[in-house]
C-alpha positions as CSV (number, residue, x, y, z in Angstrom):
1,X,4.2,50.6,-6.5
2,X,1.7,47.9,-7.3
3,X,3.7,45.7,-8.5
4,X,7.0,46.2,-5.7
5,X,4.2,45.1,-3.5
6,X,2.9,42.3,-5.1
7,X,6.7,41.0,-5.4
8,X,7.0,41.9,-1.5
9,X,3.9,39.7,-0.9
10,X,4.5,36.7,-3.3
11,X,5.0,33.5,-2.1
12,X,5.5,30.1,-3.5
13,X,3.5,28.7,-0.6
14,X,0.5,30.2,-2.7
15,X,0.7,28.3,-4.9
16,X,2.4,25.2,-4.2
17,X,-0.7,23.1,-4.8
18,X,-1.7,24.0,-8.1
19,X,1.6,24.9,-9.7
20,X,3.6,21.8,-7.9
21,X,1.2,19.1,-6.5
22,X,0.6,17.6,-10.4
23,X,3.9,17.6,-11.0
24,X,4.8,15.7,-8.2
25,X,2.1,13.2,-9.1
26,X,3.0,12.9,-12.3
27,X,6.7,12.3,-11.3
28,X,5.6,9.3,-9.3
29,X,3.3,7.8,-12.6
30,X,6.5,8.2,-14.0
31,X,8.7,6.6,-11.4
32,X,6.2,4.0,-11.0
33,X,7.3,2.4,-14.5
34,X,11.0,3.1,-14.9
35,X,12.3,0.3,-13.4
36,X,9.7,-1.9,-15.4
37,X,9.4,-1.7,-18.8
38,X,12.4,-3.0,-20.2
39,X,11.2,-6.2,-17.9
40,X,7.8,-5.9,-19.5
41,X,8.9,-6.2,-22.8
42,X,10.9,-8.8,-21.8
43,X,8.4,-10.3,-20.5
44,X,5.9,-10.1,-23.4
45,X,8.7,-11.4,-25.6
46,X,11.2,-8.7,-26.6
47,X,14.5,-9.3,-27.1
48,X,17.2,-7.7,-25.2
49,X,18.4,-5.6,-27.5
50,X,14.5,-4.7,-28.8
51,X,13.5,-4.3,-25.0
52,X,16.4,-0.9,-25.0
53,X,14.7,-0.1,-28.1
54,X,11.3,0.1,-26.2
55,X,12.2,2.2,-23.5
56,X,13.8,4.6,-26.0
57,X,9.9,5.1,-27.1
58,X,9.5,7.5,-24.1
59,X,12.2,9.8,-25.4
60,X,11.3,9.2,-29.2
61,X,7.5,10.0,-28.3
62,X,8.7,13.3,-26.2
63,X,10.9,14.8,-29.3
64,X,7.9,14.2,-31.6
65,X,5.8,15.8,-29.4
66,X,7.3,18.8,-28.3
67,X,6.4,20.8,-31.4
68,X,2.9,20.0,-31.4
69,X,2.4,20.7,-27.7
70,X,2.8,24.4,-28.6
71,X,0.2,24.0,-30.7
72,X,-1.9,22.1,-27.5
73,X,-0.7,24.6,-24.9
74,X,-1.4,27.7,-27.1
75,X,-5.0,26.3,-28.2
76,X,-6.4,24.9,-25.4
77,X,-4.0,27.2,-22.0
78,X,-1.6,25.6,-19.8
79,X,-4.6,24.5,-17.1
80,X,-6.1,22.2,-19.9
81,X,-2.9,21.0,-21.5
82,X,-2.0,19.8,-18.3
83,X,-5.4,18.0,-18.1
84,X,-5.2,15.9,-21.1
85,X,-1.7,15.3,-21.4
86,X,-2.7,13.5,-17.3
87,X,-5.5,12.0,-18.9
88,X,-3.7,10.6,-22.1
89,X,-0.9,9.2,-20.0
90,X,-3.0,7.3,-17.4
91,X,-4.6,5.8,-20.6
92,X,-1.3,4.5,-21.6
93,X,-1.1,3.4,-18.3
94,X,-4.5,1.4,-18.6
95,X,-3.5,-0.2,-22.0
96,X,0.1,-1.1,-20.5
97,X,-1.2,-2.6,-17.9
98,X,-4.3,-4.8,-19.2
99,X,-3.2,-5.7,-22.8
100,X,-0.1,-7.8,-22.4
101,X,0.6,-7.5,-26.3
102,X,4.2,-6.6,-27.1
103,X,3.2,-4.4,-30.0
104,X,0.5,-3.0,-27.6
105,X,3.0,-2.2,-24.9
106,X,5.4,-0.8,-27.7
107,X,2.5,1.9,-28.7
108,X,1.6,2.5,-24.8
109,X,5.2,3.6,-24.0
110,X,5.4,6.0,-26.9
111,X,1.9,7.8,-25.1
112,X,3.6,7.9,-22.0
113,X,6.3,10.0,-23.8
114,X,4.1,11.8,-25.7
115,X,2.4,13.3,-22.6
116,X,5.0,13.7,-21.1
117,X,5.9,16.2,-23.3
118,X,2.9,18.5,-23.3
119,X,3.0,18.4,-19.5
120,X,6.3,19.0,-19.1
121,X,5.9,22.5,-21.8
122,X,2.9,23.2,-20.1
123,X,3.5,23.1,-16.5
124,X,7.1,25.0,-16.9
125,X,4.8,28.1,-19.2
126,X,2.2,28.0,-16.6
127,X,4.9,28.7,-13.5
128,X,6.9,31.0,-15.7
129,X,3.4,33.3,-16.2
130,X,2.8,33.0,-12.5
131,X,5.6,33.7,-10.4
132,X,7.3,37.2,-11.0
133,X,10.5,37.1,-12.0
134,X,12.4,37.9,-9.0
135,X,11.4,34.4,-8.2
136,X,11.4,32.6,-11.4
137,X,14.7,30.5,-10.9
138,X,13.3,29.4,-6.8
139,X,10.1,28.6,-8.5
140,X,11.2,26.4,-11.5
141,X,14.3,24.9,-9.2
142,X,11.2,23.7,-7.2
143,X,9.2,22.5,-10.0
144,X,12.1,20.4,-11.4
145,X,12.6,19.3,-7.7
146,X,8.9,18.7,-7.4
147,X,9.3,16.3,-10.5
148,X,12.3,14.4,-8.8
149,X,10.8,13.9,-5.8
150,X,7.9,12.0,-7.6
151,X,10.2,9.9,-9.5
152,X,11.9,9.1,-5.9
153,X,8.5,8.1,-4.8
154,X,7.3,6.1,-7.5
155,X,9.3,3.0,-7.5
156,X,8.5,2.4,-3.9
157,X,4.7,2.6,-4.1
158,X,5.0,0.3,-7.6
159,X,7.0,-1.8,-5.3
160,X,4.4,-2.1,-2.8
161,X,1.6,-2.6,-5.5
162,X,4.1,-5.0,-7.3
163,X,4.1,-7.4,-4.1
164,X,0.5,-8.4,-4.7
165,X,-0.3,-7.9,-7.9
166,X,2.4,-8.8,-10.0
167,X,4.7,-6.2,-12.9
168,X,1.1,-5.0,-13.5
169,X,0.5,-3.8,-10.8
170,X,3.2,-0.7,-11.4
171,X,1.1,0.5,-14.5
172,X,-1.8,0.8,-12.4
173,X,0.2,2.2,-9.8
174,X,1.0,4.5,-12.4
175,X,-2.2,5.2,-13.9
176,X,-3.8,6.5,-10.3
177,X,-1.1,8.9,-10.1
178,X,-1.5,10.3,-13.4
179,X,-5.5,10.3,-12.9
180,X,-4.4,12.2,-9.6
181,X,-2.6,14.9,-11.4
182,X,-5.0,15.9,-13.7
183,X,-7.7,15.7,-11.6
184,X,-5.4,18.3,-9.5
185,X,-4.6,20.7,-12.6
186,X,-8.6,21.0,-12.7
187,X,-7.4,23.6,-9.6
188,X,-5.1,25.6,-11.8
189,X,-6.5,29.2,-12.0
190,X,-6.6,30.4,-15.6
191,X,-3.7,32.8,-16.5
192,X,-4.4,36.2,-17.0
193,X,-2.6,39.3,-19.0
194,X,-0.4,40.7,-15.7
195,X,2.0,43.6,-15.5
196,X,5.6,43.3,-16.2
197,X,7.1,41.4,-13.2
198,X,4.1,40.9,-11.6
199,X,2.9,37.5,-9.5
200,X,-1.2,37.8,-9.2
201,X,-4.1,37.3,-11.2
202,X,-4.9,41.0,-12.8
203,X,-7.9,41.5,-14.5
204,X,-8.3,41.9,-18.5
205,X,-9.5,45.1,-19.5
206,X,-11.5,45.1,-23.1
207,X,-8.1,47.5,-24.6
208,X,-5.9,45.5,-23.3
209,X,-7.3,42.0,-25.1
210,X,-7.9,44.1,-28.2
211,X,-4.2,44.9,-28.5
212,X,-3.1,41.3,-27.6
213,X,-5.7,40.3,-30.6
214,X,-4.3,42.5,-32.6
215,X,-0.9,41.1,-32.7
216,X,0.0,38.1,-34.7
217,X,0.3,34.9,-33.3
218,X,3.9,33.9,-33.4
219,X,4.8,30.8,-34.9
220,X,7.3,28.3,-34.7
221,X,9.2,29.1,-37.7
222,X,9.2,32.7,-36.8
223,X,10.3,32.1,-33.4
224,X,13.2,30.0,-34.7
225,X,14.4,32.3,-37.3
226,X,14.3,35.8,-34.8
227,X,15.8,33.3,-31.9
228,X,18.4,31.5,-34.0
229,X,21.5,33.0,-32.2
230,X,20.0,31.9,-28.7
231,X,19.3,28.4,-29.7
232,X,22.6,28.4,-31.4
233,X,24.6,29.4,-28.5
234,X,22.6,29.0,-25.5
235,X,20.4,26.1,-27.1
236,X,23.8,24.3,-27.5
237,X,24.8,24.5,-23.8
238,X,21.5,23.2,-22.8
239,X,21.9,20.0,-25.4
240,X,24.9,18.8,-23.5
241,X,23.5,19.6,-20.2
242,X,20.8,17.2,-21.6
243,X,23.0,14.8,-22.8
244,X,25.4,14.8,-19.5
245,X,22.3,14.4,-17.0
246,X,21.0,11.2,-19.1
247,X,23.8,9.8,-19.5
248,X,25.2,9.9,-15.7
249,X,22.0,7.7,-15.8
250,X,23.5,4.8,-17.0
251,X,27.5,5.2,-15.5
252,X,26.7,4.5,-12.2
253,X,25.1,1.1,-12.5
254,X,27.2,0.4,-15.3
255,X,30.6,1.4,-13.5
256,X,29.2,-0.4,-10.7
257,X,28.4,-4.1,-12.5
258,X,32.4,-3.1,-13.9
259,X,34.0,-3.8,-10.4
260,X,32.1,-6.5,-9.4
261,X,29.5,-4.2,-7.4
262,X,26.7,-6.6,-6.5
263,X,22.9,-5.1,-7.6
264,X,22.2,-4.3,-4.0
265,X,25.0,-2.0,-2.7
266,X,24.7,-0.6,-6.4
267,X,20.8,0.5,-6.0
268,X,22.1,1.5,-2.8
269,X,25.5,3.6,-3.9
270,X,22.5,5.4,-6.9
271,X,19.5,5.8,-4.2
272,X,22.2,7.8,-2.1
273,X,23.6,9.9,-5.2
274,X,19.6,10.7,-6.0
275,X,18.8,11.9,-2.6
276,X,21.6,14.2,-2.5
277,X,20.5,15.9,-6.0
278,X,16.8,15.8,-4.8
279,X,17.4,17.8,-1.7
280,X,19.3,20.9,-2.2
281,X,17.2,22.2,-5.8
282,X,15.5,25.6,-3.5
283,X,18.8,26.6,-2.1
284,X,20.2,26.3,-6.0
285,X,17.0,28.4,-7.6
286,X,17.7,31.1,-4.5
287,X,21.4,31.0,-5.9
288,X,20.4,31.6,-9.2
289,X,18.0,34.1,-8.4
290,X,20.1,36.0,-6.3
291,X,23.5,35.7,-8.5
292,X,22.5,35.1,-12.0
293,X,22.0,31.8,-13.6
294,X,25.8,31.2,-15.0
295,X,26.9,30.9,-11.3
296,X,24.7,28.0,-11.2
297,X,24.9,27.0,-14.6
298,X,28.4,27.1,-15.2
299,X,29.2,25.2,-11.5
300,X,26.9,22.3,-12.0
301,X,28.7,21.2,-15.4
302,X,31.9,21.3,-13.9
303,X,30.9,19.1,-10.8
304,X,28.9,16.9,-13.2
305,X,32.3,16.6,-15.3
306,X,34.4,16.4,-11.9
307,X,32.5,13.2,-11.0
308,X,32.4,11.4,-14.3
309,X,36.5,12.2,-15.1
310,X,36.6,10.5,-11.7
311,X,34.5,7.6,-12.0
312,X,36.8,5.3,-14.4
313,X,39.5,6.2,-11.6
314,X,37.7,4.1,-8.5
315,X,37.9,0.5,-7.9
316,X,35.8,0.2,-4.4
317,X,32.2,0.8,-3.4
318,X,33.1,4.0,-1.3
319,X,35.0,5.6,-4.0
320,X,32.3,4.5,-6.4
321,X,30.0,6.4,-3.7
322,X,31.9,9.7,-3.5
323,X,32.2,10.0,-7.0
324,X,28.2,9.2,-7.2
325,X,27.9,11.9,-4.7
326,X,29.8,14.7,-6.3
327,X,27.8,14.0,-9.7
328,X,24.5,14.0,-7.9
329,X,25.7,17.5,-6.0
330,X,25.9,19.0,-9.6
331,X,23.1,18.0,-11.1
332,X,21.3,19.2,-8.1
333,X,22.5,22.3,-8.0
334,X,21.4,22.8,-11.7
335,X,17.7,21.8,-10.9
336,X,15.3,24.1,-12.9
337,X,18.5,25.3,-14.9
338,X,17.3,24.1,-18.2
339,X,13.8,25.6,-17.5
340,X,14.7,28.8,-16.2
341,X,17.2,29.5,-18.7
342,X,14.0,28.6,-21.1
343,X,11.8,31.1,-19.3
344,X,14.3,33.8,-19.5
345,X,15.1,34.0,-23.3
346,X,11.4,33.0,-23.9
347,X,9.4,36.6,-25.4
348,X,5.8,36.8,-24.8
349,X,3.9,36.3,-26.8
350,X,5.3,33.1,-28.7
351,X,6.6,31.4,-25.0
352,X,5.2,28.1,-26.0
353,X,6.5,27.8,-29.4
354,X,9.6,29.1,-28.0
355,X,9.4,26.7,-24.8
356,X,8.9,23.9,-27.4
357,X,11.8,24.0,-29.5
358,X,13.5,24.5,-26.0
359,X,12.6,21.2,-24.7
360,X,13.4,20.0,-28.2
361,X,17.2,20.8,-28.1
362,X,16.8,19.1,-24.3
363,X,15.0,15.7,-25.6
364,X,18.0,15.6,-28.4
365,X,20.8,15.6,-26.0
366,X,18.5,13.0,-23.8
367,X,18.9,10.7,-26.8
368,X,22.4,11.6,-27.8
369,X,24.2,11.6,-25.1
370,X,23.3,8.1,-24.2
371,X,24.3,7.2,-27.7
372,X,27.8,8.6,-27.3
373,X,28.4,6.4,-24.9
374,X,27.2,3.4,-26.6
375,X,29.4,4.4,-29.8
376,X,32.8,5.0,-27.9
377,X,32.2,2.1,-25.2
378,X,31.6,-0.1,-28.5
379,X,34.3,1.5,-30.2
380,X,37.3,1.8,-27.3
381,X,35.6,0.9,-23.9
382,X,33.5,1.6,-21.3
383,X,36.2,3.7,-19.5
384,X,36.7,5.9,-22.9
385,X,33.2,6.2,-23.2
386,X,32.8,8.0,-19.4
387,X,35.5,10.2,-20.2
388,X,33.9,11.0,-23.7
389,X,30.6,11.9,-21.4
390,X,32.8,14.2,-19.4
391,X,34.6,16.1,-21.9
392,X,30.9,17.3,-22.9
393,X,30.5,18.2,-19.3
394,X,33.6,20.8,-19.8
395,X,31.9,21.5,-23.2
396,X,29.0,22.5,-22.0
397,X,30.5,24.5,-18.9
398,X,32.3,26.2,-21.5
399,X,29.6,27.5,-23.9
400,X,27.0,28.5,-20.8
401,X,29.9,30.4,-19.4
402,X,30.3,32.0,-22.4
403,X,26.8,32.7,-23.3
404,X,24.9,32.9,-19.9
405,X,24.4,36.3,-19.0
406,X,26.5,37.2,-15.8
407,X,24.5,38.5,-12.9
408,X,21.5,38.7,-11.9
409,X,18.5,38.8,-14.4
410,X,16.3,41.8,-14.1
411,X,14.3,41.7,-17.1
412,X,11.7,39.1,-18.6
């Protein structure tokens, strides 16, 4: 009965500010710099080709990291992972910023991904604890939404910090906002041992924490070897969903310089594509929350494969645009996708070493999806390599259909 009425009188209102306000700060540190640091390094005497190499760092530092963060978020609690992973990328931020040594700059984008990392395993353990799991998919939908809305905002305040104080000026721009968010995760209320399905704090009772002592600690080679079949199966579908969102990345603006698309009405055509995905992730976690998570899962893929088959097909800005638009509708339906599917195979306890090699399989389809594209646009063309990126949008639709669990999830 307890818990019925604690689901009854959840909401995500309660805690918007602690479980989503750092993340949305922390999306706009992030934002802040996107657009920069292949100009930095440029700047500071990179090459072009060494200048991708750089902003690869951030994905390179993430992929290291993620294994360790388990060891971070299970030592320390989500509250202070989220903390110092804030802290240690506003320092990057700082040395970016006011060392203007290449190597320097090099070693300050690989913090960035390194906290990005523990943040990211941190803040998606810390929403899966708190919200019951009648709302899990709403709740981590608006978390990865929360995220995207920072990265929207960022580039506009660098912008704006950029007008007086030069490239700079975004680092710092950056560093404020990450100082911000973990000076907001100081709010976070310690998690507590709750009852199955349940959203509120419960108190600890002295039997209860001498069981939960008493059980091993899982670690990451356990977790791995009783989980093999879900990474293997599961696991794979999230890889190309990782692989398909990054690379749709780099299509757009690279379709665009194609046909002749001047830089403006390019920015313009992507800025249009991102709003749509950033405004429609809570009716997608309701969706998923209400009819399982393949009948977002499976849909997103298939939209997301729709739009890239499509894209070597257009020759004008507007059908550039709609075929922008139908790839940003499908990756915004699958916001919080990766991390709900995460938080539902995830056993407690072990759901940081689990959540870890999670975002693990995700950070390797970040980086090899991308270089996919590179091979076969080397290797054939630019057009082969889209279609090669949409095949592994049908690939991936394929598996999750196959794997996902149909119907709504009524278990943790």
């Amino acid at each position: 009965m307890e818990v019925a009425e604690a689901i009854d009188t959840f909401s995500l209102r309660g805690i918007a500010v602690p479980a989503f306000g750092p993340t949305v700060l922390y999306g706009t540190a992030i934002g802040a710099i996107l657009p920069v640091v292949a100009l930095t390094a440029r700047d500071l005497g990179a090459t072009v080709a060494l200048a991708a190499a750089i902003v690869t760092l951030t994905g390179i530092g993430s992929l290291l990291t993620n294994v360790p963060a388990t060891l971070v978020t299970t030592r320390f609690g989500e509250k202070w992972a989220l903390v110092g992973a804030a802290a240690w990328c506003a320092a990057a931020m700082v040395l970016a910023a006011s060392v203007p040594v290449l190597w320097v700059f090099a070693v300050a984008v690989f913090m960035v991904g390194m906290a990005g990392a523990v943040f990211g395993l941190a803040r998606q353990s810390y929403v899966t604890e708190a919200v019951p799991l009648h709302y899990r998919a709403r709740a981590l939908s608006t978390l990865g939404g929360s995220n995207r809305i920072g990265v929207f905002i960022g580039p506009f305040a660098a912008a704006g910090v950029m007008s007086f104080a030069g490239t700079p000026g975004a680092y710092w721009v950056g560093a404020v906002a990450a100082l911000g968010a973990g000076l907001l995760s100081l709010t976070v209320p310690d998690l507590s041992v709750r009852g199955p399905g349940h959203g509120n704090w419960a108190s600890r009772s002295e039997e209860l924490e001498e069981a939960v002592d008493a059980v091993a600690a899982p670690t990451i080679r356990s977790i791995l070897r009783s989980h093999s079949h879900v990474f293997g199966t599961v696991g794979i579908g999230v890889l190309l969903i990782a692989a398909v969102r990054a690379t749709r990345q780099a299509v757009i603006p690279l379709w665009a310089q194609h046909l002749g698309i001047d830089p403006a009405q390019t920015a313009l055509i992507y800025g249009i594509s991102a709003g749509i995905d950033m405004l429609i992730f809570y009716p997608a976690g309701r969706v998923m929350d209400l009819r399982g998570r393949r009948a977002v899962a499976v849909p997103c893929m298939l939209l997301m494969a729709a739009g890239l088959g499509l894209l070597p097909l257009t020759s004008s800005p507007l059908q550039l645009l709609l075929a922008a638009l139908l790839i940003g509708f499908g990756n915004g339906i699958g916001s919080g996708i990766v991390m709900t599917l995460g938080a539902d195979f995830s056993p407690q306890p072990g759901r940081p070493q689990f959540l870890g090699l999670w975002r693990l399989l995700s950070d390797i389809g970040i980086l090899s999806g991308p270089g996919l594209l590179s091979l076969v646009t080397a290797l054939i063309s630019l057009s082969a390599g889209i279609a090669a990126t949409a095949v592994m949008g049908l690939a991936g639709a394929a598996v999750l259909w196959r794997y996902v669990p149909k119907g709504r999830r009524t278990g943790p």
